[in-house]
C-alpha positions in Angstrom: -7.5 -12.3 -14.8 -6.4 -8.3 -14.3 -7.2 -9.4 -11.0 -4.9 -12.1 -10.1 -2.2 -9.7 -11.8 -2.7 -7.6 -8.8 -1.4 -10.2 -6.1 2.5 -10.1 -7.1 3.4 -13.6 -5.3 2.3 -17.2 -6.8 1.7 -18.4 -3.1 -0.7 -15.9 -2.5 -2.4 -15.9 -6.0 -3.0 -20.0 -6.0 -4.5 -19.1 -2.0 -7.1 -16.6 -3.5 -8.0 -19.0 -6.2 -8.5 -21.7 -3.8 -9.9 -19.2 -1.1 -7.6 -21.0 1.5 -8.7 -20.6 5.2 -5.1 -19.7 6.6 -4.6 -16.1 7.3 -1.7 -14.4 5.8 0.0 -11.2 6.4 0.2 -8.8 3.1 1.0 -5.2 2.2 -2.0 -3.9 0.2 -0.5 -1.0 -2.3 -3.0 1.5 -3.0 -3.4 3.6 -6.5 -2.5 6.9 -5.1 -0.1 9.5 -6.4 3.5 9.4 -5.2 5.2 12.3 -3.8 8.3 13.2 -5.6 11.6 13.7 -4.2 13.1 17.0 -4.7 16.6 19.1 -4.0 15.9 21.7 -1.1 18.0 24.8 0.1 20.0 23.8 3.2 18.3 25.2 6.1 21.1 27.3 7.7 24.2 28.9 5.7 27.0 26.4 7.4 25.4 23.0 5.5 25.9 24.9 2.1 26.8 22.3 -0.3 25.5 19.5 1.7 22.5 18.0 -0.2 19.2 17.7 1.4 15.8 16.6 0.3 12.2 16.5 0.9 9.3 15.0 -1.0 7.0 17.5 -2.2 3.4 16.6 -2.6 2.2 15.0 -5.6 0.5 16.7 -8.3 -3.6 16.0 -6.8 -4.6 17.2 -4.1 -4.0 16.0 -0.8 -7.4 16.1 0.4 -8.7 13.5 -2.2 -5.6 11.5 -1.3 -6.7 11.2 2.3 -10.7 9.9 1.3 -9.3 7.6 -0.6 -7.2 6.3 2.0 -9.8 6.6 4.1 -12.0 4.7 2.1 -9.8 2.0 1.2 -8.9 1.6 5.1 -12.9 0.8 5.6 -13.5 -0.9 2.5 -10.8 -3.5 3.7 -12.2 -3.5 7.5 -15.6 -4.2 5.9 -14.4 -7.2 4.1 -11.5 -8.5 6.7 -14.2 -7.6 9.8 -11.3 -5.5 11.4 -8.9 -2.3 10.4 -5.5 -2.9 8.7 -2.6 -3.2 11.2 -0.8 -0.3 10.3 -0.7 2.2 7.3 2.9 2.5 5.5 2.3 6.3 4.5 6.0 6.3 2.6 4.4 3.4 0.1 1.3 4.4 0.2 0.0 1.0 1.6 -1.6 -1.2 4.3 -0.3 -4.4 6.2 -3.4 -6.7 6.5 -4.2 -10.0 8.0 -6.7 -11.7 5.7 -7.5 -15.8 4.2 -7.2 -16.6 0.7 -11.0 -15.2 -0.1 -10.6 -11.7 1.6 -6.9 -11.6 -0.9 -8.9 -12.1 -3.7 -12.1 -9.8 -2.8 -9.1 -6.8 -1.6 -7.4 -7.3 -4.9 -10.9 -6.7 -6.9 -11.3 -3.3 -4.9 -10.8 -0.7 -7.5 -8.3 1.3 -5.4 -6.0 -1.2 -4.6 -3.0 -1.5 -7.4 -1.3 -4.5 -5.5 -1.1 -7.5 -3.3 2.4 -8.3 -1.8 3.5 -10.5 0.5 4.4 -9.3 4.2 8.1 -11.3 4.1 11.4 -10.3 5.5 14.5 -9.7 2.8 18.0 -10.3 3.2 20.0 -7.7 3.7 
C-alpha cells in the first residue's frame, strides 16, 4: 500500500493497479536533498538593498546526489526500455512516458518519493 501512496493522482494509481496499456506522461520526484534558498550580498555596491538569492547546496554531498540521479535515470530506462524525457533539476525530478505497469514498478523503486501527473494548471 506505501506504494500506491507514492502515485499522488487516483487516475494514475487505479492505471498501475490495472497495469493499463496506455502510455501516460508523469513527473517522477526523486528522494534527494533540496537545496535551500538563501539571502546573498548584492554583487556590486549600486544594488545595495535590493534582495538577491541563490540556493546553496544541500547539506550531502553533491557527488552522491549525482549517482543517485544517475542511477534512478537508468533504473527507469531499464524498466521503461528508454531514458526519461528530460530531468527537472529545480524539483529534483524526471518527466517519463510509461503504461500503467511501468507506474507501478517506478513507484516501487526505492529512490523514487513520488508519482505525479504530467498536466497543465491554470494560471
Amino acid at each position: 500500500m506505501a506504494v500506491l501512496e507514492k502515485i499522488r493522482s487516483d487516475e494514475l494509481r487505479d492505471a498501475a493497479v490495472a497495469e493499463a496499456p496506455r502510455p501516460r506522461t508523469v513527473i517522477v520526484e526523486l528522494d534527494l536533498p533540496m537545496p535551500k534558498l538563501e539571502a546573498a550580498a548584492p554583487l556590486r555596491p549600486d544594488l545595495r538593498g535590493k534582495p538577491r538569492f541563490r540556493f546553496a547546496a544541500p547539506d550531502s554531498s553533491a557527488a552522491e546526489a549525482g549517482r543517485k540521479i544517475e542511477a534512478s535515470k537508468e533504473d527507469i530506462a531499464s524498466i521503461t526500455g528508454r531514458l526519461p524525457e528530460t530531468y527537472l533539476s529545480a524539483a529534483g525530478s524526471f518527466v517519463v512516458t510509461a503504461n500503467g505497469e511501468q507506474i507501478g514498478r517506478i513507484a516501487r523503486m526505492s529512490s523514487v518519493s513520488a508519482i505525479w501527473p504530467n498536466a497543465q494548471r491554470g494560471r
